[in-house]
C-alpha positions in Angstrom: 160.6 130.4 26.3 159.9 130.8 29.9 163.1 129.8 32.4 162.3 129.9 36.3 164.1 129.9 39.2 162.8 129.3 43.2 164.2 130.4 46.3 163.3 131.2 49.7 163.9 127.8 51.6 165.0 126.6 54.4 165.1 124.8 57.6 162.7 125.4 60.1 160.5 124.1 62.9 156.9 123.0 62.9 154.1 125.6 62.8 156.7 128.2 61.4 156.5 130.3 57.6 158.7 130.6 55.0 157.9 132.5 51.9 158.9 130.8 48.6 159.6 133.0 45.7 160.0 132.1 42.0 161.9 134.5 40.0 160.9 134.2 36.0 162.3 135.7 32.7 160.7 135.9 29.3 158.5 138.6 28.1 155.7 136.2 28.0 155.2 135.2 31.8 152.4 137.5 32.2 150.3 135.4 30.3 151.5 131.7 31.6 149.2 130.1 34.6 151.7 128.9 37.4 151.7 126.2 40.0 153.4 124.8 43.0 154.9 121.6 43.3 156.5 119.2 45.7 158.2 116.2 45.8 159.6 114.5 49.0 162.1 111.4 48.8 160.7 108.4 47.3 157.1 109.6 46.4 155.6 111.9 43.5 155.9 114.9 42.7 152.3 116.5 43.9 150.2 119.5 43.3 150.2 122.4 45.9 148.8 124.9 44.1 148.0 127.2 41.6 147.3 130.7 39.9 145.8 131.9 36.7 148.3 134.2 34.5 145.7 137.5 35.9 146.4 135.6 39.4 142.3 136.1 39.6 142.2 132.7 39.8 144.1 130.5 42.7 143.5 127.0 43.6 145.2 124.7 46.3 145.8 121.0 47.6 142.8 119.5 50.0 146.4 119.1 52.6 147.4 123.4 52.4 144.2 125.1 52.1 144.0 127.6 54.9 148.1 127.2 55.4 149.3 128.3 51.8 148.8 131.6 50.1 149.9 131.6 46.2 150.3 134.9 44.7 152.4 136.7 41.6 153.5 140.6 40.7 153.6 140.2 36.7 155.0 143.7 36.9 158.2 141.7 38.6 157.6 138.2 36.5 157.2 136.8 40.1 155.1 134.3 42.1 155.4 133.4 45.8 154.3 130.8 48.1 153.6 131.9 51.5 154.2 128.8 53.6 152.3 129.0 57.2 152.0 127.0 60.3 154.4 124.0 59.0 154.3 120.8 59.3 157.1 118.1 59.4 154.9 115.9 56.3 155.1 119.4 54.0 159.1 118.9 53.8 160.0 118.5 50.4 161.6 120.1 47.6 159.2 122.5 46.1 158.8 123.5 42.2 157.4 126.4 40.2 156.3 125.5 36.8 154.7 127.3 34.2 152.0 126.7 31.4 150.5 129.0 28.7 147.3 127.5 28.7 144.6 127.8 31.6 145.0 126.6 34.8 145.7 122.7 36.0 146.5 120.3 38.8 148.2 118.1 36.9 152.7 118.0 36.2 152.5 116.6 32.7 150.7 119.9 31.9 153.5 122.0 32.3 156.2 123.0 29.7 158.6 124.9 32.3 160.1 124.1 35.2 162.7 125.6 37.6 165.3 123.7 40.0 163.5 123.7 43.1 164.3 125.0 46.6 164.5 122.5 49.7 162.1 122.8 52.6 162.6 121.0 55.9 160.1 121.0 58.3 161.6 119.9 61.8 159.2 118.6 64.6 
């Protein structure tokens, strides 16, 4: 059992950072593959991206490659998202999930999820 918790959002202006931290317990998390999602009012919930359980592997969305930096200390059971140069279209509430089993784009894929933490983009 894997329970996961984000944090690190906020308000703030266009081409601005925020770093996005998700905070997990279980003795296991070392060996789970983590991603980034997002969902913004009335659409999807979509990909942003994702790291293999070593965090030798990392993999992003065509819309924050060269903007996004995914990362994870196992020796802290933590993962971060390091948000850069903003943009009012990336607000949304973002999600870390977790799965045991390689690495994938794709929601239905993952057995964990935490609450999310709002981020607003403001032009």
């Amino acid at each position: 059992q894997v329970q996961l918790k984000e944090s690190g959002g906020g308000l703030v202006q266009a081409g601005g950072s925020l770093r996005l931290s998700c905070t997990a317990s279980g003795r296991t998390f070392s060996s789970y593959a983590v991603g980034w999602f997002r969902q913004a009012p009335g659409k999807e919930r979509d990909f942003v991206a994702g790291i293999s359980w070593s965090g030798g592997s990392t993999y992003y969305a065509d819309s924050v490659k060269g903007r996004f930096v995914i990362s994870r200390d196992n020796a802290k059971n933590m993962v971060y998202l390091q948000t850069n140069s903003l943009k009012p279209e990336d607000t949304a509430l973002y999600y870390c999930a977790a799965h045991p089993v390689g690495s994938s784009r794709s929601a239905s894929s993952y057995d964990y999820w935490g609450q999310g933490t709002q981020v607003t983009v403001s032009s």
